[in-house]
C-alpha positions as CSV (number, residue, x, y, z in Angstrom):
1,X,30.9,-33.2,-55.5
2,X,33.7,-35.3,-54.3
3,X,33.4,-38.8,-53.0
4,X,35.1,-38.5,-49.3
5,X,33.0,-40.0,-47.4
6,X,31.7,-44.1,-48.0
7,X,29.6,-46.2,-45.8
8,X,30.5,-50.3,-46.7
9,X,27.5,-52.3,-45.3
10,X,28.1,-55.9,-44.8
11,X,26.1,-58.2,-43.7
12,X,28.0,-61.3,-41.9
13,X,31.0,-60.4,-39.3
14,X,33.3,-63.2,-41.3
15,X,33.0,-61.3,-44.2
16,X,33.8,-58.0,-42.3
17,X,36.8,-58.8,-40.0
18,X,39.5,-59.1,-42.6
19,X,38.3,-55.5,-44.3
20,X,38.0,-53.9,-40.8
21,X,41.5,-55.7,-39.6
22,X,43.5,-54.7,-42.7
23,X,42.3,-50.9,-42.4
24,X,42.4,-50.5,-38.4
25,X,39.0,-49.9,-38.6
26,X,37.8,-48.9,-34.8
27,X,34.4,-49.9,-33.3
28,X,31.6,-47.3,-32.7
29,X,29.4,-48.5,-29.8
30,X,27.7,-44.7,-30.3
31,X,26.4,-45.3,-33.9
32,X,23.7,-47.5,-33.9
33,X,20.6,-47.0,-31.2
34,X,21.8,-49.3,-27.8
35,X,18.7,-51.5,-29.1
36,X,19.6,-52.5,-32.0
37,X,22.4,-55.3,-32.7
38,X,24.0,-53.9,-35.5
39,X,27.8,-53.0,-35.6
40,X,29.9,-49.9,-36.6
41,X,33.7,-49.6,-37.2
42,X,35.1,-46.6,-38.3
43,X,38.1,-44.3,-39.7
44,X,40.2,-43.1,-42.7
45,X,42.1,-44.7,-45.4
46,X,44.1,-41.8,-47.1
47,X,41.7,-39.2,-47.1
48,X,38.7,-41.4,-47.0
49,X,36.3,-41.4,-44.4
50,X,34.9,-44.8,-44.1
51,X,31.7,-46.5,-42.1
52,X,31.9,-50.1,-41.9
53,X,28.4,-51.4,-40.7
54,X,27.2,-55.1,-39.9
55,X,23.9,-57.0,-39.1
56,X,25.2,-58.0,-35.7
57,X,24.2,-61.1,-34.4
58,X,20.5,-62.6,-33.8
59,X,19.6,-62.0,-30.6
60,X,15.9,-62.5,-31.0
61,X,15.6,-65.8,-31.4
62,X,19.0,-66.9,-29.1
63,X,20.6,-67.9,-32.1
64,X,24.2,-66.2,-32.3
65,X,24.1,-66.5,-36.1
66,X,24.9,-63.3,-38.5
67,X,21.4,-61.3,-38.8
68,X,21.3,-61.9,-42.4
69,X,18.3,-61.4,-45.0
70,X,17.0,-58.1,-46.2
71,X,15.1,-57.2,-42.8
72,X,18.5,-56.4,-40.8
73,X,20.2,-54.9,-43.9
74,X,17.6,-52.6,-44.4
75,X,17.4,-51.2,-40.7
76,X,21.1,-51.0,-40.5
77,X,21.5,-49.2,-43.9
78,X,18.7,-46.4,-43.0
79,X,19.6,-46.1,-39.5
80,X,23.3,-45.8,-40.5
81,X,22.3,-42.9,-43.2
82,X,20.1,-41.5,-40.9
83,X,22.6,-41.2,-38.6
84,X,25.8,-39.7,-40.6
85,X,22.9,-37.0,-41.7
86,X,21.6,-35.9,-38.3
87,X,25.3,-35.4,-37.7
88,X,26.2,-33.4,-40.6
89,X,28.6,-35.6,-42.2
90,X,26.1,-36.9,-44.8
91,X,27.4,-40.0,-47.0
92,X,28.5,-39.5,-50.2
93,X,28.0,-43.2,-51.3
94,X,27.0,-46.4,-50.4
95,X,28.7,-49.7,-50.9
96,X,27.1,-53.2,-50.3
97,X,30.0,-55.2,-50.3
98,X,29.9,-59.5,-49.3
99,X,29.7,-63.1,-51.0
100,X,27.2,-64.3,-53.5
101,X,26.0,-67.2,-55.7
102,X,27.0,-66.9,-59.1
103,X,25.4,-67.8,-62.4
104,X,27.7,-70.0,-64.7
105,X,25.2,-69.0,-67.8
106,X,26.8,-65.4,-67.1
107,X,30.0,-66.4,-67.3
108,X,30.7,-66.4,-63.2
109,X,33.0,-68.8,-61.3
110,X,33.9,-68.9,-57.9
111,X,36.2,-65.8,-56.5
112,X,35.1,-63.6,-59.2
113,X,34.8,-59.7,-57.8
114,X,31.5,-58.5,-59.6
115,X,30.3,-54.8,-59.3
116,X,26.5,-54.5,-59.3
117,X,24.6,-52.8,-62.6
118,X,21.1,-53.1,-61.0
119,X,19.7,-55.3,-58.2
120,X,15.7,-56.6,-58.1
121,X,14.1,-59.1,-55.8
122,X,13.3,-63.1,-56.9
123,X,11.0,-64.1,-54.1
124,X,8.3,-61.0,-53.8
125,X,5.9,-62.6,-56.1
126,X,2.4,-60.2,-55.5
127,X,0.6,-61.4,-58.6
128,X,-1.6,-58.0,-58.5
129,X,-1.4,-55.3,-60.9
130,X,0.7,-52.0,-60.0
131,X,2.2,-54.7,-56.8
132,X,4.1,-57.1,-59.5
133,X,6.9,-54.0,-60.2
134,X,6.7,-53.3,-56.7
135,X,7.8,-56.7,-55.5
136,X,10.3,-57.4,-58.4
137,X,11.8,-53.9,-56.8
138,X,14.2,-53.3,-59.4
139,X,17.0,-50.5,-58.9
140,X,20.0,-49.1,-60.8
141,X,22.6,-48.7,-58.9
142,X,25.6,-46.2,-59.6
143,X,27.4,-46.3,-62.4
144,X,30.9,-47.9,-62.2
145,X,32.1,-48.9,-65.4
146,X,35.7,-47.5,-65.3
147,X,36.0,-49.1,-61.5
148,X,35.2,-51.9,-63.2
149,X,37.9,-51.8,-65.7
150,X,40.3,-50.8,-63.3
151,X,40.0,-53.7,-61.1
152,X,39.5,-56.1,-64.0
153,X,35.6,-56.9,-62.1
154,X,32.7,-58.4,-64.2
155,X,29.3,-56.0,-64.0
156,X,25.5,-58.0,-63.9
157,X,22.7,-57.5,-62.2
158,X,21.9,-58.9,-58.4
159,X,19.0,-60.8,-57.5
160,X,17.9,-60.6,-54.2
161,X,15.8,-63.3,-51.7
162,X,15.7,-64.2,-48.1
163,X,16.7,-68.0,-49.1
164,X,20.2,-69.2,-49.6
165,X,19.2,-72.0,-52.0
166,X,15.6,-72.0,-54.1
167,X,13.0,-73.5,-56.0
168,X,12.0,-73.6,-59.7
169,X,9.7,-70.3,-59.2
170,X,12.8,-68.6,-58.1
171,X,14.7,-69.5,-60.7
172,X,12.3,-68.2,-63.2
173,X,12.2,-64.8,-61.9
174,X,16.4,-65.4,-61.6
175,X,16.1,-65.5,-64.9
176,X,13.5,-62.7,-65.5
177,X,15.8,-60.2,-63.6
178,X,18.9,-60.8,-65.8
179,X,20.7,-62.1,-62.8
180,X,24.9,-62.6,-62.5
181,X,25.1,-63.1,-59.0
182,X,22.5,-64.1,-55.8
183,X,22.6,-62.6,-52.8
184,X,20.6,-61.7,-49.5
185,X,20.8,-58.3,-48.8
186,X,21.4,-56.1,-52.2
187,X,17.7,-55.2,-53.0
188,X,17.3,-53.8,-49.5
189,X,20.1,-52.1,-49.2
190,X,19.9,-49.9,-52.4
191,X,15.7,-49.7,-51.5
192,X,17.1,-48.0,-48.2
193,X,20.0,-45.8,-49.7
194,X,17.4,-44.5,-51.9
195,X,15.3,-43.0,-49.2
196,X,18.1,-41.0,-48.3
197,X,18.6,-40.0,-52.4
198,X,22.5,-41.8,-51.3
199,X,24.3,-43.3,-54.3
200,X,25.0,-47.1,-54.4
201,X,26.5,-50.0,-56.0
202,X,27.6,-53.5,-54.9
203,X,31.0,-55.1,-54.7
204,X,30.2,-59.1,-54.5
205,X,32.7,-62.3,-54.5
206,X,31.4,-65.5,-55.8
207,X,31.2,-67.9,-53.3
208,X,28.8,-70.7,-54.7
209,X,27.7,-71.5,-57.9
210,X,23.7,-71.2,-58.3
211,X,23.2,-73.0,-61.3
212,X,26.1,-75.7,-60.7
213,X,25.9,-79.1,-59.5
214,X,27.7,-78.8,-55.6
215,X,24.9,-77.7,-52.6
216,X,25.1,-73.8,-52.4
217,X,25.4,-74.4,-48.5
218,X,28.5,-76.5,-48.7
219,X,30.1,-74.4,-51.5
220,X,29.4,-71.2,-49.5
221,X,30.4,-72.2,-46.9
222,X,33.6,-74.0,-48.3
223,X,34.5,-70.6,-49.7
224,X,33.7,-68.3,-47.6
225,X,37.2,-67.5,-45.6
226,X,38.6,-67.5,-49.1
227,X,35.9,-64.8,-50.3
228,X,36.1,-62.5,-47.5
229,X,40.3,-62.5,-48.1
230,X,39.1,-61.8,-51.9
231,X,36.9,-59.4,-51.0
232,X,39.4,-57.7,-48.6
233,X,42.0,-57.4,-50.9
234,X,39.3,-55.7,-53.6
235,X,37.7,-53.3,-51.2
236,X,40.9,-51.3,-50.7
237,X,41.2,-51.3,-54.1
238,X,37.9,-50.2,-54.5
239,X,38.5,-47.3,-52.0
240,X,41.4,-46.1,-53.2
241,X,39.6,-45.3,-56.8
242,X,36.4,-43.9,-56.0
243,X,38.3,-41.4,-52.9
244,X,38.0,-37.6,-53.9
245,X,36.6,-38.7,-57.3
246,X,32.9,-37.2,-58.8
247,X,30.3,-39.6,-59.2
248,X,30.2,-39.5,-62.9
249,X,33.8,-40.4,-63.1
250,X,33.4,-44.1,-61.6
């Protein structure tokens, strides 16, 4: 089966806008249930069929703020391929693309483009037996090697928590998972794509160094217009590869 239809879910709106703006992506007020605040925008890029979905903004607790965290990316990823399936036009792969921490002791640096080999959670510790592999929720995601090479991207593993910085129990699991790069949202978006059997990978920039000496607030948010730019110019990129390719050609 050919890849022709994509669905990039991405959690903050500054990390969205340049992708959506370069592509003449158009809003979907329809997509998502009038209760919920997530966003759509959608179109083509050649002969690609695209689905940009957001968190929205918190509404709940009067905030504003991106609705970021694995909650929100979860409900918008299921409802999204819940969605394209009741209509027919079924997915045919899901990208989780946005900024992350990265590791220095795996070679990352800030405005790196990593693709995702697997993703797992650091902060679901359930010290009871048959729960542990539950909580540490570790998936594969697609396989993407050659994308990899063609866009000169490292590959590692994502490690997923509700916390932008952490603590030293974190960082041992960090370290049990493997991890390249720290995010918010990956776990929970490949646990929901899997529900729907929808293949899946990530596309992260670096934003912040976890295991550096800066803040990761002020780092991220330093380099975050400078991510989302990195990430827009990858993401076409990205598109343009995987469109009217098989699966096991990525």
């Amino acid at each position: 089966m050919l890849i022709t239809n994509v669905v990039i879910a991405i959690a903050m709106e500054a990390e969205a806008s340049p992708f959506v703006n370069h592509l003449n992506l158009q809003p979907d007020p329809y997509f998502f249930p009038s209760e919920s605040p997530f966003q759509a925008f959608r179109g083509k890029h050649n002969d690609c069929k695209l689905t940009v979905i957001t968190n929205g903004k918190d509404e709940v607790h009067g905030t504003g703020v991106d609705n970021v965290g694995t909650v929100p990316a979860a409900i918008a990823t299921f409802l999204a391929l819940q969605k394209m399936k009741g209509d027919t036009d079924p997915a045919d792969l899901l990208i989780n693309a946005g900024t992350c921490g990265g590791f220095q002791r795996k070679g990352a640096a800030i405005g790196d483009v990593f693709l995702t080999t697997a993703v797992a959670n650091h902060d679901r510790r359930i010290a009871i037996p048959d729960f542990t592999p539950y909580g540490i929720g570790r998936i594969e995601s697609a396989s993407v090697e050659n994308l990899a090479s063609h866009l000169d991207a490292k590959l590692g593993v994502c490690t997923t928590g509700n916390s932008l910085d952490f603590h030293e129990l974190d960082s041992h699991h960090m370290l049990e998972n493997d991890a390249s790069i720290k995010d918010m949202e990956a776990a929970a978006i490949a646990w929901a794509s899997e529900m729907w059997s929808t293949p899946h990978f990530g596309v992260k920039v670096v934003t912040d160094i976890v295991d550096g000496d800066k803040p990761s607030h002020e780092e991220f948010m330093e380099n975050l217009g400078t991510a989302a730019n990195s990430l827009q110019s990858a993401l076409p990129k990205v598109i343009e590869y995987i469109c009217d390719k098989k699966h096991d050609e990525l």
